[in-house]
C-alpha positions as CSV (number, residue, x, y, z in Angstrom):
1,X,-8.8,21.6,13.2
2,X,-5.1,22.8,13.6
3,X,-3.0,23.5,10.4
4,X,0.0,22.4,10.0
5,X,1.4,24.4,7.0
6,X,4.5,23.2,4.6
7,X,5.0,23.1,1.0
8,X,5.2,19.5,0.4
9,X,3.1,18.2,3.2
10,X,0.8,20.3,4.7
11,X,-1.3,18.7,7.9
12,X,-4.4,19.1,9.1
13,X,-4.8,18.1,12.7
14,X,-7.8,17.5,14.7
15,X,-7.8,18.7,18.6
16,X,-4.6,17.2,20.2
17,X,-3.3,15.7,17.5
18,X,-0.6,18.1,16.4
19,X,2.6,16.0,17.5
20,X,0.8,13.3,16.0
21,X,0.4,14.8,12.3
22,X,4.0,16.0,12.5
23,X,5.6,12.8,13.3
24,X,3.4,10.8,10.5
25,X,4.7,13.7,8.5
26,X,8.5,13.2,9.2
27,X,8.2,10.1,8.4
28,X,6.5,10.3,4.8
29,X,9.0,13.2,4.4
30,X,12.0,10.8,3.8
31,X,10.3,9.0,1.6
32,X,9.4,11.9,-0.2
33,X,13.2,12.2,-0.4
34,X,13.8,8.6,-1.9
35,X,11.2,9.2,-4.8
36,X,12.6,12.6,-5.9
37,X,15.0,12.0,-8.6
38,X,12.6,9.6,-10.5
39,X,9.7,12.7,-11.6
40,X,8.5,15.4,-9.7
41,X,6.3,14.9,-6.5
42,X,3.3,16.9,-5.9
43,X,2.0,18.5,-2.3
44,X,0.1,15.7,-0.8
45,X,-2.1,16.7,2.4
46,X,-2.2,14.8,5.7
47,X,-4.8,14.6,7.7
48,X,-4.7,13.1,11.5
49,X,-8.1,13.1,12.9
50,X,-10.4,12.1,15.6
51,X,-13.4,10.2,15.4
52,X,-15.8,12.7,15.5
53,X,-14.2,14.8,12.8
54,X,-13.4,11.9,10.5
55,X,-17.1,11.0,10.6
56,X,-18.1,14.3,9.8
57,X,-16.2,14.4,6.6
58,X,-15.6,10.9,5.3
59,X,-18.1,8.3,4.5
60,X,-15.8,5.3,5.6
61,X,-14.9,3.2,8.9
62,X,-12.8,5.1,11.4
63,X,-9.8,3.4,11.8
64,X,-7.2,2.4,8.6
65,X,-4.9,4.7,6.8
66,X,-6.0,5.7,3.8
67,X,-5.4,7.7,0.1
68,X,-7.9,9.6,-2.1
69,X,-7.6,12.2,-4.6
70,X,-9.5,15.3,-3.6
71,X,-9.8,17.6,-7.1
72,X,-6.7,18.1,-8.3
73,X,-5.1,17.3,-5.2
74,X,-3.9,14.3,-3.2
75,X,-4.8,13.4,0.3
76,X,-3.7,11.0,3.0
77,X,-6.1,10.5,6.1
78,X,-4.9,8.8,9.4
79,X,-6.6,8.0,12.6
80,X,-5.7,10.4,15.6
81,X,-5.9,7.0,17.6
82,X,-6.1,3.6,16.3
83,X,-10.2,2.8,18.0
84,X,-9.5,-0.4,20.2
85,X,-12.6,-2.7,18.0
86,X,-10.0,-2.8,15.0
87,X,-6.6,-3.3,16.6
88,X,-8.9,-6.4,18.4
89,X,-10.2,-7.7,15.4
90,X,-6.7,-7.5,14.1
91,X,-5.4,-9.0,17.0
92,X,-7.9,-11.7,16.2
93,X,-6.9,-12.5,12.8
94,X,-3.3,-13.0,14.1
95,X,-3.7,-15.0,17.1
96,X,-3.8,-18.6,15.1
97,X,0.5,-17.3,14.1
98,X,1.4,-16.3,17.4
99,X,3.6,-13.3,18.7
100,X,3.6,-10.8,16.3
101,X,6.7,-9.5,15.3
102,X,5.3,-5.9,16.7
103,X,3.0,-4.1,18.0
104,X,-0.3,-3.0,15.8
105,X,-0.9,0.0,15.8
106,X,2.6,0.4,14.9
107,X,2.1,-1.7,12.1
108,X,-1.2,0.6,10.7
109,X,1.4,4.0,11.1
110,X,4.5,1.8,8.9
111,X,1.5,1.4,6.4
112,X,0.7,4.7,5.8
113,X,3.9,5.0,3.5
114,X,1.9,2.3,1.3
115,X,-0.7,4.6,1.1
116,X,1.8,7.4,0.2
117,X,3.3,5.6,-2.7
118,X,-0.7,5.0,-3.9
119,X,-1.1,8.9,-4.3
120,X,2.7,9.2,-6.4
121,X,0.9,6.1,-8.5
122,X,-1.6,8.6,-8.9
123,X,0.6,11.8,-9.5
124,X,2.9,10.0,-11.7
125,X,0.0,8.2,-14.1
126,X,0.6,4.7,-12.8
127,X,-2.5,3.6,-11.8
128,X,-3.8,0.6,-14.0
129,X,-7.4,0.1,-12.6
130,X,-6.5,-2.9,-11.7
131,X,-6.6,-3.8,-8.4
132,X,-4.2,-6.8,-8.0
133,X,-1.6,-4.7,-10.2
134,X,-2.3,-1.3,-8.6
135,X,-1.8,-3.1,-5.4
136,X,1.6,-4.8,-6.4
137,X,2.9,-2.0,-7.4
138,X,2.3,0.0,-4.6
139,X,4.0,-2.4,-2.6
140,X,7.2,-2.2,-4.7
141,X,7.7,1.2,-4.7
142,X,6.5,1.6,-1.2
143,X,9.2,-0.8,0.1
144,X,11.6,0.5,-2.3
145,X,10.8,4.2,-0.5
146,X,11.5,2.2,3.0
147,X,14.6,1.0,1.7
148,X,16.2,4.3,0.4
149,X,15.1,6.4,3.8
150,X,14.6,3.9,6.2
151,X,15.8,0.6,6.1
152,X,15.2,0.1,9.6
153,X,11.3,0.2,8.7
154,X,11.8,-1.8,5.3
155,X,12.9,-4.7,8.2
156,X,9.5,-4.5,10.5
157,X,7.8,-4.9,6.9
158,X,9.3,-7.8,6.0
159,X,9.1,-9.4,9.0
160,X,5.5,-8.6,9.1
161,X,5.1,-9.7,5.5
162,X,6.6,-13.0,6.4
163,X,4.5,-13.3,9.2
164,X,1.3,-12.7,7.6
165,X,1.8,-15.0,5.0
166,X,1.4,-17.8,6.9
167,X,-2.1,-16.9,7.0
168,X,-4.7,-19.6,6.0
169,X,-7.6,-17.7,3.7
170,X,-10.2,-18.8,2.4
171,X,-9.8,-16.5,-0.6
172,X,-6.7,-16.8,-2.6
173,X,-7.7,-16.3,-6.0
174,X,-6.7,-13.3,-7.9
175,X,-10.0,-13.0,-9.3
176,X,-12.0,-12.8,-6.5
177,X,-9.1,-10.3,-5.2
178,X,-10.1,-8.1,-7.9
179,X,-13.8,-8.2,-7.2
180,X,-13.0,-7.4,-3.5
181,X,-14.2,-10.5,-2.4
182,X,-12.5,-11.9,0.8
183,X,-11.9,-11.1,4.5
184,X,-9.4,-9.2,6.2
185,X,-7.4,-12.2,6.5
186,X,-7.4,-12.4,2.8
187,X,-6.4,-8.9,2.3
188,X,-3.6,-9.2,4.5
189,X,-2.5,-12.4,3.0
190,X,-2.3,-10.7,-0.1
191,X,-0.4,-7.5,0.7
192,X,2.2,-10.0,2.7
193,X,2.3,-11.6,-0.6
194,X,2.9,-8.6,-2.8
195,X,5.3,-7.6,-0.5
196,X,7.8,-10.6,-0.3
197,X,7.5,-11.1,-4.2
198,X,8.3,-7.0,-4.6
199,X,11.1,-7.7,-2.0
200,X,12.4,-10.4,-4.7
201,X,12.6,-8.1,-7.7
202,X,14.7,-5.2,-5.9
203,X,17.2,-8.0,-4.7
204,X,17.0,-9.0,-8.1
205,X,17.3,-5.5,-10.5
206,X,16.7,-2.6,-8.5
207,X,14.4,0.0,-9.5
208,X,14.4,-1.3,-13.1
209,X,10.2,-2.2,-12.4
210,X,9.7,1.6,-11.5
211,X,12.2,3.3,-14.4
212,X,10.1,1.1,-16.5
213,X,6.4,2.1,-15.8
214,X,7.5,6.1,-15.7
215,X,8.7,5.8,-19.2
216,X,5.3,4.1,-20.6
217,X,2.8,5.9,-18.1
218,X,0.2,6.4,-18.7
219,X,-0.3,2.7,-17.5
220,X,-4.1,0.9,-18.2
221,X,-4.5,-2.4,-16.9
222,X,-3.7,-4.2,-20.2
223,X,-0.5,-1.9,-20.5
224,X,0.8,-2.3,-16.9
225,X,0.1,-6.1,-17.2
226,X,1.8,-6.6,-20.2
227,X,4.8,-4.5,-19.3
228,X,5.3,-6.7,-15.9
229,X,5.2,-9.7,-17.8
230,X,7.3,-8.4,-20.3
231,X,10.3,-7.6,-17.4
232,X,9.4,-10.8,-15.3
233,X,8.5,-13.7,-17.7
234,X,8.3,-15.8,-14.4
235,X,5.5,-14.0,-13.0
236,X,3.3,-16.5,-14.8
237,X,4.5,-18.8,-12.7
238,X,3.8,-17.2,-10.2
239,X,0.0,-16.1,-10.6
240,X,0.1,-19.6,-11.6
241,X,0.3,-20.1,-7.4
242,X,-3.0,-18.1,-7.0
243,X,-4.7,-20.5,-9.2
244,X,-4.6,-18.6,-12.6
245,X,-2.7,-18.8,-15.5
246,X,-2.2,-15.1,-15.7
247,X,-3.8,-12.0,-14.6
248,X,-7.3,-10.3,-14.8
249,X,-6.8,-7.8,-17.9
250,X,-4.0,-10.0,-19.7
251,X,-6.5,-10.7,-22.7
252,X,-7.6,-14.3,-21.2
253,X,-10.5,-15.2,-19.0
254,X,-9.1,-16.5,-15.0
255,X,-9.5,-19.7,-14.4
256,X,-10.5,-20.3,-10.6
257,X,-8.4,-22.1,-8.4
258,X,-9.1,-25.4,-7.1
């Protein structure tokens, strides 16, 4: 493993995957800068690795971007390369909506500045514990990161967003969101979803969403609900579109969708 030493973002590179790290790391860099004036921003460390060395230390699939805390610190893990079964079984999920509007694996590297704006949740006490919330959230602030640093990017994820919600799941209950039930079709339904309706409130009042949940964190899920709901009265209406009159943790049992 190569190290790839800096104050903010320090990396940790498997063999050959030096220019990799560093690149990912430019990249979550200017977000960093975008998030800056709203509460400090703690070190979080990047990891690019191969195969080999991600199974030796993590206990999940080789492939997708991901966030964990690690102690008291914050970590971000990427693939050295993307392995060919997932981008096909990506590929496979999009073939029914034709031409993507990119390429893939490109698509997986935009993503990890969602899983950035996961560990600030994190740092900054945002995290509700609920899933559908957490989720929404991190979309919103993601795209709001993309926006300030590179709104070049913030395009590809709304044209991918718009693209992938023309999905058809199964699964488009919040509830069965929440208990992780679904395919990957759902999932990405869902995060195109988050992401068009998070694109809606910045048109609409800026960072007002984000200004708002620093001042009450610590967020719970009954505390973060009630806070959205509280800013965005027509979110009920919305939810209302995945079948439920509001949201798991608002103090009322989901009803399924038909």
């Amino acid at each position: 493993m190569q190290a790839l030493p800096h104050p903010h973002l320090p990396a940790f590179a498997s063999e050959g995957g030096a220019l990799r790290a560093e690149g990912l790391r430019a990249y979550l860099l200017s977000l960093r800068e975008v998030y800056l004036p709203y509460a400090p921003v703690p070190p979080v460390v990047l990891y690019a690795l191969s195969e080999r060395d991600w199974r030796a230390r993590l206990p999940y699939p080789y492939g997708l971007p991901f966030q964990r805390s690690e102690g008291e610190g914050l970590a971000l893990y990427a693939p050295l390369r993307y392995p060919e079964r997932l981008l096909h079984r990506l590929r496979e999920v999009l073939l029914p909506l034709g031409p993507p509007p990119g390429e893939v694996a490109a698509f997986l590297d935009l993503n990890l500045g969602h899983e950035y704006a996961h560990a600030l949740q994190v740092a900054w006490r945002l995290r509700t514990g609920a899933r559908w919330l957490d989720e929404f959230f991190a979309n919103y602030l993601f795209l709001l990161g993309l926006k300030g640093a590179r709104p070049e990017l913030a395009e590809s994820l709304l044209s991918w967003s718009s693209h992938l919600s023309h999905l058809s799941p199964a699964t488009r209950s919040i509830s069965s969101y929440e208990r992780r039930r679904g395919s990957l079709e759902s999932a990405l339904w869902f995060q195109a979803q988050f992401a068009l309706k998070a694109q809606a409130l910045l048109e609409q009042d800026g960072d007002r969403l984000l200004r708002a949940f620093l001042e009450a964190a610590p967020l719970d899920r009954k505390k973060g609900h009630r806070l959205l709901l509280s800013l965005y009265p027509e979110l009920r209406d919305w939810f209302a579109a995945f079948g439920l009159r509001g949201a798991p943790g608002a103090g009322s049992s989901p009803r399924p969708g038909p």
